[in-house]
N, C-alpha and C positions, 0 to 999 in steps of 0.2 A: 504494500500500500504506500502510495505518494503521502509526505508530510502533510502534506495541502489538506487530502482526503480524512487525517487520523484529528487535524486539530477541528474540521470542522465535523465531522465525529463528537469533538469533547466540548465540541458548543452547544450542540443538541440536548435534549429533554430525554427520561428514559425512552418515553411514549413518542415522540418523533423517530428517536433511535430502532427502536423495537416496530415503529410501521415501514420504516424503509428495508429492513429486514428479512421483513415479513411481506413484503411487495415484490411486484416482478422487477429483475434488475437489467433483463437487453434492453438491448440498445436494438431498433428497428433495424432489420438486415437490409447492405445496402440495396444488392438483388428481388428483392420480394416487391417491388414495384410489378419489374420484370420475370415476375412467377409463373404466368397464364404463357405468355412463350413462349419460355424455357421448356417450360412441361411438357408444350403441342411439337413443340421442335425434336423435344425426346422419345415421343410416341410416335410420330413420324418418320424420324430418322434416329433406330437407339443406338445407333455404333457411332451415331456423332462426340467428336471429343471435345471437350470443355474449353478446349483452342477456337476448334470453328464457330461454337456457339460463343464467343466472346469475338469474334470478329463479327457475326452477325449482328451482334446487339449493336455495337461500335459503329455498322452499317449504316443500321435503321435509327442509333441516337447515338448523332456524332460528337453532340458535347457531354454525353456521356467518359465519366472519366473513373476507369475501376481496372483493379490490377488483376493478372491472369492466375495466380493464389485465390484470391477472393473467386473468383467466377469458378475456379476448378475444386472449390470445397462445396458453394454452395450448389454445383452441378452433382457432386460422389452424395450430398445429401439425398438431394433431391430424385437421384437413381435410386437412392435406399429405401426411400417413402415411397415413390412412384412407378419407375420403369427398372426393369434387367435390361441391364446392356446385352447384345446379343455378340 
């Protein structure tokens, strides 16, 4: 934990401390915009790699700005949940 994170931690009340806790703590994934896509991209084409579905996205939003780690985790997810690669 960041200093930053622990003092504002010991600023807190028990009962703010204990709701934050106790709340959900993601951070909205940057990909999940582009979920419905991904998905239909994977059902249609399941041997596509997490390469070409990161240059497609890049295609169709160009000021999209997301790195090829990011795209190739939340693609091995979303095969988990969704599609067998074939």
């Amino acid at each position: 934990m960041s200093r930053s994170t622990i003092y504002k931690y010991l600023q807190m009340t028990f009962e703010e401390t204990k709701k934050l806790l106790e709340g959900p703590h993601r951070k909205p994934r940057k990909l999940a915009s582009y979920r419905d896509w991904i998905i239909a991209w994977l059902e249609e084409y399941p041997h596509l790699s997490a390469a070409k579905i990161r240059d497609w996205l890049l295609k169709r939003y160009p000021d999209l700005v997301i790195g090829e780690s990011t795209v190739r985790t939340y693609v091995k997810e979303m095969r988990e949940i969704h599609i067998t690669k074939l």
